[in-house]
N, C-alpha and C positions, 0 to 999 in steps of 0.2 A: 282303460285309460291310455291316452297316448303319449309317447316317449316325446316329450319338450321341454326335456331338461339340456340347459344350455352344454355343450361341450368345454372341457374345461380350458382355460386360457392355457396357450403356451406358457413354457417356461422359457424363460429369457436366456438368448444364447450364452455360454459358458464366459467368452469371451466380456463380454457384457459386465458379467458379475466381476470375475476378475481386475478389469477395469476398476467398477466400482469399489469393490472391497482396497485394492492400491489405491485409490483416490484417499476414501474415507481413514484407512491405516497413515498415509503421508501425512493427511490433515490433521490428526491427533497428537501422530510425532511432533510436527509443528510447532503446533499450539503447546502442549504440555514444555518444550523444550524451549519454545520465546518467553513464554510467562518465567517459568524458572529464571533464567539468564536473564530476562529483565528486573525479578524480584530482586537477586544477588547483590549488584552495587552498581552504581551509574558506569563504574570503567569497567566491569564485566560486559555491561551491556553495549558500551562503546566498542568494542572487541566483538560483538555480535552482528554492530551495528556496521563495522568494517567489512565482515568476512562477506556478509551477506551485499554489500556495495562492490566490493569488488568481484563477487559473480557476478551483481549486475551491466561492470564495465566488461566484462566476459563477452556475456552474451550481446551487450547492443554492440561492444564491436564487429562481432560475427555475420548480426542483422544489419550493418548497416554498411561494414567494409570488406564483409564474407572472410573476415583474420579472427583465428580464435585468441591470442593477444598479441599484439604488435608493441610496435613503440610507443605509439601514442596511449596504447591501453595501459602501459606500464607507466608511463608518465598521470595517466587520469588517476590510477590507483593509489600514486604519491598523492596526489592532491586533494584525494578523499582523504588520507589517512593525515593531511597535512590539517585538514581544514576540521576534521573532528577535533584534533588535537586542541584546534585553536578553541575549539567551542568549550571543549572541558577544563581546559586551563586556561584559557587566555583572558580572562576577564571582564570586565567593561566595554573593550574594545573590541570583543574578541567575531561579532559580527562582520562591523568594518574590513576586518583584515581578513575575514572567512571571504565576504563578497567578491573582495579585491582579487583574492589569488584562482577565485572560483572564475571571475570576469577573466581574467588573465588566460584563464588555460581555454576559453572557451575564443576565445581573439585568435591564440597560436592555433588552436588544430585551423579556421578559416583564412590564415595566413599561408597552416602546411599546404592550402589544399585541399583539406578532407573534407572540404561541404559543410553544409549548415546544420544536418542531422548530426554529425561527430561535435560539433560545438554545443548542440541539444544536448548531447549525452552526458557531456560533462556536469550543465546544469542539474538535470534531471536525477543522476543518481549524487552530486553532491550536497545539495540544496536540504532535499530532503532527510538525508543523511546527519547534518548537522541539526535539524529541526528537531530530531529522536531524541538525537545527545541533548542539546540545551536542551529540554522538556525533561528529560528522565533526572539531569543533573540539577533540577529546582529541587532547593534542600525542602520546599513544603508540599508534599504530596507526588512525588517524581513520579514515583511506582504506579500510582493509580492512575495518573494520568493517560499514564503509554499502554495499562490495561481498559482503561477505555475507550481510546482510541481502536488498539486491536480488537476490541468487543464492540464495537460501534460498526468498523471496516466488516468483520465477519460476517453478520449477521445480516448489513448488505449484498455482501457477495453468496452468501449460503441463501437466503432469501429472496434473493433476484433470479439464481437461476432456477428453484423453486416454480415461481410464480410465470416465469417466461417459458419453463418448458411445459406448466401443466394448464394456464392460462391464455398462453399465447397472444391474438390481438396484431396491433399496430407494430410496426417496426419504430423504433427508437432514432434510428440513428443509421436506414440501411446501407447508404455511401460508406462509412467509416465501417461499421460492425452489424452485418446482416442479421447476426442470429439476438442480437438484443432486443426487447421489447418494452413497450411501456408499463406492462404491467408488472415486467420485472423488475424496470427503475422504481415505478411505486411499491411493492413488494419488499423490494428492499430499502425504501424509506422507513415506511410503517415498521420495519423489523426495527430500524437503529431508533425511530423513537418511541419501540417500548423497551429496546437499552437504556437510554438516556431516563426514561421515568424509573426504571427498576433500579438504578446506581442510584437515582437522588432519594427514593423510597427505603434502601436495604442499605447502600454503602457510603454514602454522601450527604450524614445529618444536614449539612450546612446547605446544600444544594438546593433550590426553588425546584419542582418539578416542573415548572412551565420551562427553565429557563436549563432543565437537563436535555428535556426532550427537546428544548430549541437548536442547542447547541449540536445534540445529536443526528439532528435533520441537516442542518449546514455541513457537517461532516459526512453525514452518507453524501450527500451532492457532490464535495468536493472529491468524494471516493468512485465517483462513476463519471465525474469528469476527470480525472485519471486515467480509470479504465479506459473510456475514450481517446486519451490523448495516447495509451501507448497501443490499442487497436491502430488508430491510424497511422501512426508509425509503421505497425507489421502489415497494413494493408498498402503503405507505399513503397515497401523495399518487398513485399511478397511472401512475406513469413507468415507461415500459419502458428508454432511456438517458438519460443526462441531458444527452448532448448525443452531435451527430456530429464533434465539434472532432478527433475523431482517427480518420481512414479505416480501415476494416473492423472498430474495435474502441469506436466509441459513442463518452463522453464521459469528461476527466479522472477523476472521481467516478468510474468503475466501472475504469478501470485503479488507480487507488488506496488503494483501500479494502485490500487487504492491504497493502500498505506503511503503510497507518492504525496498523491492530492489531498489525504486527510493532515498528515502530518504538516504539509507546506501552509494548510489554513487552519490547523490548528497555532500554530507559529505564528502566523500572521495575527489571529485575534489576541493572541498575547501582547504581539509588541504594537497593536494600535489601543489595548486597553491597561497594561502594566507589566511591563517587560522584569520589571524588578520579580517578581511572583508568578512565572507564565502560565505552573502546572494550577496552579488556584485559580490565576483568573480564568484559564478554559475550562475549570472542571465546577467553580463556587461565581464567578463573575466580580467585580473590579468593586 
C-alpha cells in the first residue's frame, strides 16, 4: 500500500495564538464588564459611558493632531461630561441644550484652527455618548435596550470578520477599508438578524419577530457604516489603530465605532417614532 496519507497541517505560529487568545481574553473582559456596569443603574453606566468617551477623545486626538491630550482634548472631555450630564438630568430640554453646546465646541476647534477632523471629533464621540445615556435612562426597558444593541453590534463584528476572512470575495469598500468584504457585511447582517429574532422569541414577549429582526438589520448597517466612517478617518491621517489600550484588538476608536453608528440610529428612530419611550420604541415599536 502506498504512503498518501496527507502530512499533517502546521501548527500555527506561537505568536498567532497568543494574539488570538489576548483578543478572545479582552473580548470577554469587555463584554462580561459592559453588561454588568450597564445592568447597575443608568448613572453607573453614564460613568462607563464617560470614561470610555474620554479615551475616545484620547486617542482621535493623537490620530488626528499626533497630541495625546492637549487643550482642546481637555476642553472635548468637559463637554462630553457636560453634555451626558444634560442627557441624564436635564429633562425635556435636555437634547436642545446637549446639541447646542456639542455645535458650540465643534465651531471653536474650526475657529482655533484645528481642521475639520478635530470639529468631527467632537461630534462623533459626543453624539453618541449622549444617545447611550438617554437609551439606558428610559425608565421602561433601559437595560435591555443597550443589551441589544451591544448584542446586535457584536455579533456584527464577530460575524463579519468570520465570514470575510474565511469566505473572502469582493471588496466592500477597498478605497476606505481594503481588508473588508461583502461577504463579511452580509455575514454579519444575517448574525444581528438572528439577534433580533432570538430577543423577540426568548426575551422580548411584546416584540413582533419580523419587526425584531427588522430593527436588527438596520442597526447592523448602521454599525458598518461606523466602522466605515472611523476606517476612513484612520485611512486619511495614516493610522493603522489608534491605539494598543486594548490587548490583541488595537485602540478604543476601532472597537467603537459600531456601537457609534448603532447607538446614533438607534436614537434617531426613537425620536422620529416616540421620544417619550425611546428604549420601547426601538426594542417593541410605537
Amino acid at each position: 500500500m502506498t504512503d498518501e496519507t496527507a502530512a499533517p497541517t502546521a501548527a500555527p505560529p506561537a505568536s498567532a495564538l497568543t494574539k488570538l487568545h489576548k483578543r478572545l481574553l479582552s473580548a470577554i473582559a469587555m463584554i462580561a464588564g459592559a453588561v454588568f456596569l450597564t445592568w447597575l443603574s443608568p448613572a453607573v453606566f453614564a460613568l462607563l459611558v464617560f470614561a470610555i468617551a474620554t479615551l475616545m477623545t484620547w486617542e482621535w486626538s493623537r490620530m488626528v493632531r499626533g497630541k495625546d491630550f492637549d487643550r482642546f482634548a481637555l476642553l472635548q472631555t468637559a463637554v462630553v461630561a457636560a453634555v451626558i450630564a444634560i442627557t441624564l438630568f436635564g429633562g425635556a430640554n435636555a437634547a436642545l441644550w446637549g446639541a447646542m453646546l456639542i455645535a458650540a465646541a465643534a465651531l471653536l476647534a474650526v475657529a482655533m484652527g484645528l481642521g475639520p477632523l478635530t470639529a468631527l471629533g467632537v461630534v462623533y464621540v459626543a453624539v453618541p455618548a449622549a444617545a447611550l445615556v438617554w437609551l439606558r435612562a428610559s425608565p421602561d426597558l433601559g437595560f435591555e435596550v443597550i443589551l441589544f444593541l451591544f448584542a446586535v453590534v457584536w455579533a456584527t463584528d464577530s460575524f463579519a470578520m468570520v465570514f470575510g476572512q474565511n469566505v473572502g470575495g469582493p471588496r466592500l469598500w477597498p478605497a476606505v477599508s481594503p481588508n473588508k468584504t461583502w461577504a463579511g457585511a452580509l455575514g454579519g447582517l444575517a448574525a444581528a438578524a438572528i439577534v433580533g429574532a432570538m430577543f423577540a422569541t426568548f426575551f422580548l414577549p411584546g416584540q413582533s419577530v419580523a419587526y425584531g429582526l427588522t430593527v436588527a438589520m438596520y442597526l447592523s448597517i448602521m454599525a458598518q457604516i461606523g466602522d466605515l466612517g472611523e476606517s476612513a478617518v484612520k485611512r486619511q491621517t495614516r493610522v493603522k489603530d489608534t491605539s494598543g489600550i486594548i490587548p490583541g484588538h488595537g485602540g478604543v476608536l476601532d472597537r467603537m465605532d459600531g456601537i457609534v453608528g448603532a447607538s446614533v440610529a438607534a436614537a434617531a428612530l426613537a425620536l422620529a417614532i416616540g421620544w417619550q419611550a425611546p428604549a420601547r420604541v426601538v426594542l417593541i415599536g410605537g
